[in-house]
C-alpha positions in Angstrom: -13.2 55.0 84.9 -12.2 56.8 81.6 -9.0 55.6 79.8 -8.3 58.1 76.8 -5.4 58.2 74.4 -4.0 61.5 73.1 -1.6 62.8 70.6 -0.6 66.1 70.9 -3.2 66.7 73.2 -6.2 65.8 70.8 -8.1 63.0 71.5 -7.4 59.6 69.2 -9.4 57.2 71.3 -10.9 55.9 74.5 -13.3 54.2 76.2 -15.0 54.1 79.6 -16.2 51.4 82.3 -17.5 50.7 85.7 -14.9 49.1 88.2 -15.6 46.8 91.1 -16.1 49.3 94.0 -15.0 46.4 96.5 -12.1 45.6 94.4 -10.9 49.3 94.8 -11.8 49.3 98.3 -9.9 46.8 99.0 -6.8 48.1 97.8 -6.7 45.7 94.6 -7.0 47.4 91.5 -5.7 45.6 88.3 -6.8 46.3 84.8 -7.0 43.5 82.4 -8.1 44.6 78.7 -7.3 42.6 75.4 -5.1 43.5 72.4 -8.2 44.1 70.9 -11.0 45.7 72.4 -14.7 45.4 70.1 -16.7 48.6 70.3 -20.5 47.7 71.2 -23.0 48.9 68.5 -20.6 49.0 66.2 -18.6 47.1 63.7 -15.2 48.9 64.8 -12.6 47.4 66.9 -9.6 49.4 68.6 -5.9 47.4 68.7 -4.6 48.4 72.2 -1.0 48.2 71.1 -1.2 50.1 67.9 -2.9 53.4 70.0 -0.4 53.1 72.3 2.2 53.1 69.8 0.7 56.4 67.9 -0.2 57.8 71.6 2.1 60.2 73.7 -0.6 60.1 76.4 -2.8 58.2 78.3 -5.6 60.1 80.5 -7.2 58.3 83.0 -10.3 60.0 84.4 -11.8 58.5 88.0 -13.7 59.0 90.9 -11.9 58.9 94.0 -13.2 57.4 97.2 -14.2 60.2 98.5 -16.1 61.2 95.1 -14.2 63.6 93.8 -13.0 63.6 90.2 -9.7 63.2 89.4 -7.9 62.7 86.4 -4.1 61.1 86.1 -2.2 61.6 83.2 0.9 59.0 82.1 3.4 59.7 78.9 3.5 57.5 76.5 6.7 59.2 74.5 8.9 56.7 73.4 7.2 53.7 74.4 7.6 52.3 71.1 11.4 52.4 71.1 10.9 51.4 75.1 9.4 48.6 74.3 11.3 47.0 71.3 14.5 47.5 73.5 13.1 44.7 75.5 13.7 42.9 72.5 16.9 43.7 70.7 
């Protein structure tokens, strides 16, 4: 799976890893990721919240059970002020 944000349709970030197969065929699919996620071979490290704040999309690129590639796309507009409402 491919996770990647964009703005405006250009690419900001992402990153890519293998899920359990038996997780997904088993209906059970749950993605836990830090607030910070450390890029290997590198000294960079991407703050989850922060891209999804300058984000209006997330893309999430898969392979479907039946192998074919798919690709979902969620909007991110206004999730900051979405979110902070939860607050106020």
């Amino acid at each position: 799976m491919t996770i990647r944000f964009q703005k405006r349709g250009c690419h900001m970030a992402g990153f890519s890893y293998r899920l359990n197969p038996k997780c997904v065929e088993d209906g059970y699919l749950a993605i836990v990721l830090p607030n910070i996620v450390d890029i290997p071979n590198s000294h960079c490290s991407l703050n989850l919240f922060e891209t999804h704040i300058k984000s209006d999309t997330v893309v999430f690129d898969y392979t479907s059970l039946e192998g074919i590639q798919k690709e979902f796309r969620f909007p991110l507009t206004g999730f900051n002020e979405k979110y902070l409402e939860q607050f106020i």
